[in-house]
C-alpha positions as CSV (number, residue, x, y, z in Angstrom):
1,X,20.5,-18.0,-64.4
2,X,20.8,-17.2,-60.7
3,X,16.8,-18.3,-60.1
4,X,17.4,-17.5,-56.2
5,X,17.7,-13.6,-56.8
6,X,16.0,-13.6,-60.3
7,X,12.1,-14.1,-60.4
8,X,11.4,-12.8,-64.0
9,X,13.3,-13.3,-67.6
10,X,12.8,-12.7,-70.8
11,X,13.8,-14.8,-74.1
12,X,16.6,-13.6,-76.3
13,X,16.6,-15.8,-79.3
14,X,19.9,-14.0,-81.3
15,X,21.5,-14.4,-78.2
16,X,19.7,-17.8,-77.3
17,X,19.8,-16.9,-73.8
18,X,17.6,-15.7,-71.1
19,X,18.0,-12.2,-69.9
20,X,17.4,-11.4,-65.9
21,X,14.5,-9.2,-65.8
22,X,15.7,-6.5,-63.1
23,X,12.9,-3.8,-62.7
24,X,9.6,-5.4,-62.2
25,X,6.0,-4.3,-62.5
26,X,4.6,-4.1,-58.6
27,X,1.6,-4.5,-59.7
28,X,-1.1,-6.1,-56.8
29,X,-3.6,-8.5,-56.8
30,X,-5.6,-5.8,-54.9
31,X,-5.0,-3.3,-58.0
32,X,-7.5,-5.4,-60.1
33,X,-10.7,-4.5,-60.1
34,X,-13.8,-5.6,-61.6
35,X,-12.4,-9.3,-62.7
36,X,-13.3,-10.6,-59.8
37,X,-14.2,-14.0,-61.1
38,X,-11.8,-14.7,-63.4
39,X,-9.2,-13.3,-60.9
40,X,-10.4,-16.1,-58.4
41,X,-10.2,-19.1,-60.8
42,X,-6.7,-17.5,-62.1
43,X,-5.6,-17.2,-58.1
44,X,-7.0,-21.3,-57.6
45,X,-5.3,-22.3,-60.6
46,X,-2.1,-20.9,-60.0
47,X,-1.8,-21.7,-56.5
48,X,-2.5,-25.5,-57.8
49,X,0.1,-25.0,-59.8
50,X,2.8,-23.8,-57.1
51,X,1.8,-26.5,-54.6
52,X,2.5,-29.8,-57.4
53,X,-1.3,-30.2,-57.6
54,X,-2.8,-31.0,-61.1
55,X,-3.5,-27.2,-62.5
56,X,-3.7,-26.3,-66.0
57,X,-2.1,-23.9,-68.8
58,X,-4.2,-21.1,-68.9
59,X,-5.4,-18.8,-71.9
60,X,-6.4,-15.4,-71.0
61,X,-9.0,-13.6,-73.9
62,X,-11.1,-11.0,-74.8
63,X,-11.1,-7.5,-74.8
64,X,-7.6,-4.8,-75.0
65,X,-6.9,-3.2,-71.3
66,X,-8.6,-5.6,-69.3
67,X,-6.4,-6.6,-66.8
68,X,-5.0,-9.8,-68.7
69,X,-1.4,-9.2,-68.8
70,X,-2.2,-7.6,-65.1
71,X,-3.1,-10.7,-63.5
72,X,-0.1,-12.5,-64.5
73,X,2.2,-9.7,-63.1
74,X,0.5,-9.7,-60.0
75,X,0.9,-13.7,-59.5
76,X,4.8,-13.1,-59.6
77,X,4.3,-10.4,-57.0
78,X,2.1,-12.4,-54.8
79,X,3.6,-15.5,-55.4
80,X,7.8,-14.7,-55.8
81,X,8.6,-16.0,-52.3
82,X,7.4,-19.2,-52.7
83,X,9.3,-19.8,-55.5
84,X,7.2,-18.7,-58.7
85,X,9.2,-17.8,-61.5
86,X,8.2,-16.3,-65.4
87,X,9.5,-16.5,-68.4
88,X,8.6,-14.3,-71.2
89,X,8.5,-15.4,-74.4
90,X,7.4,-13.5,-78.0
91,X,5.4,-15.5,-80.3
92,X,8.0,-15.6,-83.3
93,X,10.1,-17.2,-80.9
94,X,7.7,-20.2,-79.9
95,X,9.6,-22.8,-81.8
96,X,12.4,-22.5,-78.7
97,X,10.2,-23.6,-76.2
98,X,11.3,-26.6,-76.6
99,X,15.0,-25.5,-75.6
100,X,13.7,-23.4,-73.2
101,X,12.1,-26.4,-71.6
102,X,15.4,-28.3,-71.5
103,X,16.8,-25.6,-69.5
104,X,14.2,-25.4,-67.0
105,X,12.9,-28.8,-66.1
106,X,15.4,-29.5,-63.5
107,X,15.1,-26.3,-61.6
108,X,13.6,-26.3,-58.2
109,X,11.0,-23.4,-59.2
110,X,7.4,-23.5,-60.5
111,X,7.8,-21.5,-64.2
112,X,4.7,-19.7,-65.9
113,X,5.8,-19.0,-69.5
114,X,4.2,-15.6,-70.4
115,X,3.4,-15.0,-74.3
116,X,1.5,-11.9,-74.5
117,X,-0.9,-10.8,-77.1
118,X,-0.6,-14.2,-78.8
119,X,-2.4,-14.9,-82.2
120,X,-1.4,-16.4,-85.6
121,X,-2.4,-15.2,-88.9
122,X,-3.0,-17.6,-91.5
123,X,-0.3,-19.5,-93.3
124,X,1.9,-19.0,-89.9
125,X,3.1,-22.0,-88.4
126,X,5.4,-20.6,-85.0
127,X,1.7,-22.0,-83.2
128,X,3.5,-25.5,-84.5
129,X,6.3,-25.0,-81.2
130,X,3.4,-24.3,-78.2
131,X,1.4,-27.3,-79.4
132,X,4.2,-30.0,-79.1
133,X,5.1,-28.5,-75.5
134,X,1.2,-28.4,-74.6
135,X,1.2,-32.0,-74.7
136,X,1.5,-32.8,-78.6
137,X,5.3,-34.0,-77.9
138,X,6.4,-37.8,-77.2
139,X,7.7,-36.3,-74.3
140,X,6.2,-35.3,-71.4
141,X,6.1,-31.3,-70.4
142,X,7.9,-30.4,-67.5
143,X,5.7,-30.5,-64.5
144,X,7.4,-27.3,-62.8
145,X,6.0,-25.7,-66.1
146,X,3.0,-23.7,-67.4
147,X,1.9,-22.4,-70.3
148,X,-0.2,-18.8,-69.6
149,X,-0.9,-16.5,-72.7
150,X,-3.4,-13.8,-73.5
151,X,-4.5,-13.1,-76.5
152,X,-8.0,-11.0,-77.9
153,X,-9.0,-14.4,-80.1
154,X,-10.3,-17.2,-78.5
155,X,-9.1,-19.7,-80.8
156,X,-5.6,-17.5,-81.5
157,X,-5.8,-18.0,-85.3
158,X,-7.4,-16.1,-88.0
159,X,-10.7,-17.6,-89.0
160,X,-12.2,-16.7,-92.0
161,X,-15.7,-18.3,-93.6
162,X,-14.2,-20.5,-95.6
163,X,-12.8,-22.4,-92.7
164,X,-16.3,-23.6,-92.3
165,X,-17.0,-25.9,-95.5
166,X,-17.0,-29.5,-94.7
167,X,-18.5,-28.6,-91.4
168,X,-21.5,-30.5,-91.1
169,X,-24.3,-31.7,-88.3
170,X,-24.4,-35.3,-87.7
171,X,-27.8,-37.3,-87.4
172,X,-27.7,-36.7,-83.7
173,X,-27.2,-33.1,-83.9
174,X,-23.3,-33.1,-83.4
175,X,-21.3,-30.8,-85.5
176,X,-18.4,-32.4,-87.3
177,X,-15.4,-29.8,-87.8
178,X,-14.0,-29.2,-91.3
179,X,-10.3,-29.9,-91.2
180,X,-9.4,-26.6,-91.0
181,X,-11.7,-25.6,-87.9
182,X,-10.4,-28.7,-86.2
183,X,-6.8,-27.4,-86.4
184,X,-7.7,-24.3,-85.1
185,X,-9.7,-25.3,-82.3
186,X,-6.8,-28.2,-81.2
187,X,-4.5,-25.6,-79.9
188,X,-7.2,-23.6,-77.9
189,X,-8.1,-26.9,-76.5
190,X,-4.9,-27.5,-74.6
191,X,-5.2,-24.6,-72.8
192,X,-7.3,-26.4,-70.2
193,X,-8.4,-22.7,-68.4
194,X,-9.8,-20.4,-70.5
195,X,-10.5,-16.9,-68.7
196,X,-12.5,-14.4,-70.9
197,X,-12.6,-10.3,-70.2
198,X,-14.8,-8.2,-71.2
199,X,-14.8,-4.3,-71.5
200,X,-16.7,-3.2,-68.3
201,X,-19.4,-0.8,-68.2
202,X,-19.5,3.1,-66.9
203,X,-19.8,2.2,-63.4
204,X,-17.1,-0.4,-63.3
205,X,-15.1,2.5,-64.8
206,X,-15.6,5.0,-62.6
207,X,-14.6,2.2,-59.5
208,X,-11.2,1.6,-61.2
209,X,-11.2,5.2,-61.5
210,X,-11.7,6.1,-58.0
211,X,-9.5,3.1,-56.5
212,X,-6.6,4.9,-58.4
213,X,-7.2,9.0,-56.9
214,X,-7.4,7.4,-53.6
215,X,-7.4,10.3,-51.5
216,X,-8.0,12.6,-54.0
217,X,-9.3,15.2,-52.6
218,X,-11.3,17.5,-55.0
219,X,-14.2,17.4,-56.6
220,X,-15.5,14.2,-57.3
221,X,-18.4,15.1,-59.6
222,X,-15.8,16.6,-61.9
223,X,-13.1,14.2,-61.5
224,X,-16.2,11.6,-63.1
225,X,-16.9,13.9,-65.9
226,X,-13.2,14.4,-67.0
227,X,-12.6,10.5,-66.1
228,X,-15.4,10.1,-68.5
229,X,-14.6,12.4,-71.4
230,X,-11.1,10.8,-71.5
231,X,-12.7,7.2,-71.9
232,X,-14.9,9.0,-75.0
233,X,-11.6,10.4,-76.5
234,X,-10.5,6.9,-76.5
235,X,-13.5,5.1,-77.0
236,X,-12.5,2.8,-73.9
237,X,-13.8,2.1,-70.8
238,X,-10.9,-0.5,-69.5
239,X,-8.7,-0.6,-66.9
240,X,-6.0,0.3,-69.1
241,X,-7.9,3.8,-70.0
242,X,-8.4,4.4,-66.5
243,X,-4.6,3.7,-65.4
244,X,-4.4,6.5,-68.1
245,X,-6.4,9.3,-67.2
246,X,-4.9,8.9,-63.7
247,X,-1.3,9.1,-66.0
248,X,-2.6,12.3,-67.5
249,X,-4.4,14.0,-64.6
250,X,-3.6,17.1,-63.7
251,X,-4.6,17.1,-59.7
């Protein structure tokens, strides 16, 4: 891989080889609205990262069309000159992380590897491959090398009820983890940033709405209402849904 002229990639495991990523989302910091806090401790964390100061892998949850995967995006736009680099990576493809990690650790470039929409159903065991490169290997991870995934499950596996028996509250008022629980929870844990999103409310909507007709000069009142009935249609007030209606608009 030519690093120098190639910021993103994407995994090919048939192939085993990484594939140059050659049209790229220019998607802004600036774009995101209404995750202001979570985009602030995303911006510190990352910019720890780039600079070789202790930062950590970072788990994006919560809600569908909340700007997740958007905040990623827009750290390789902000952040492609100084020499931040992604990888992306499917889920059924974890267990070559550790390969991938070969490959990269020697290369003078700070890598985020990007798993999108990442959760395990039970009885799946690809979760097996992020926790040995999330520090559950003998070796050490690469230290130009992060770990950022979003997922809508805070814990990224199925839970179910009957994970809870043998859970029980100590004398001191501790809770002690069934088995099952505590495997679940061990792989959340490394992620050592959790940033949760939440679907916003009508008025948030309506910002991200009008931060996308920019200029739009009609009829505000009605650009709302239509804004608004395409949000019902969907039952969806993200950031996604608005991205949409301004897709779909007819101006």
């Amino acid at each position: 891989m030519d690093w120098q002229h190639t910021y993103a990639a994407l995994w090919r495991p048939r192939q085993a080889r990484l594939k140059p990523v050659q049209a790229l989302d220019p998607i802004g910091f600036d774009d995101l609205i209404g995750i202001e806090l979570q985009k602030a401790a995303f911006i510190e964390n990352t910019e720890r990262f780039l600079y070789a100061r202790p930062s950590n892998n970072v788990l994006l949850w919560g809600a569908r069309g909340t700007g997740k995967s958007s905040l990623i995006k827009a750290a390789l736009s902000a952040y492609a000159p100084q020499g931040l680099r992604i990888v992306e990576i499917d889920r059924d493809d974890l267990d070559d992380l550790i390969d991938i990690a070969d490959t990269l650790r020697e290369e003078p470039y700070r890598f985020i590897i990007f798993c999108d929409d990442l959760s395990f159903e039970q009885g799946e065991r690809g979760y097996k491959g992020l926790k040995r490169i999330l520090e559950g290997s003998i070796e050490m991870p690469p230290p130009n090398m992060r770990i950022y995934a979003t997922s809508n499950r805070r814990h990224l596996i199925s839970e179910y009820h009957a994970d809870n028996q043998g859970t029980r509250v100590g004398e001191s008022g501790e809770i002690h983890y069934g088995d099952s629980v505590e495997e679940k929870i061990a792989l959340s844990d490394r992620f050592g940033l959790w940033l949760s999103f939440y679907n916003g409310d009508q008025a948030q909507y309506l910002r991200l709405v009008d931060h996308y007709f920019k200029g739009y000069g009609g009829d505000t009142d009605t650009l709302h209402r239509d804004a608004l009935r395409f949000a019902q249609s969907r039952a969806s007030k993200s950031a996604r849904t608005a991205k949409q209606f301004y897709n779909s608009y007819t101006m």
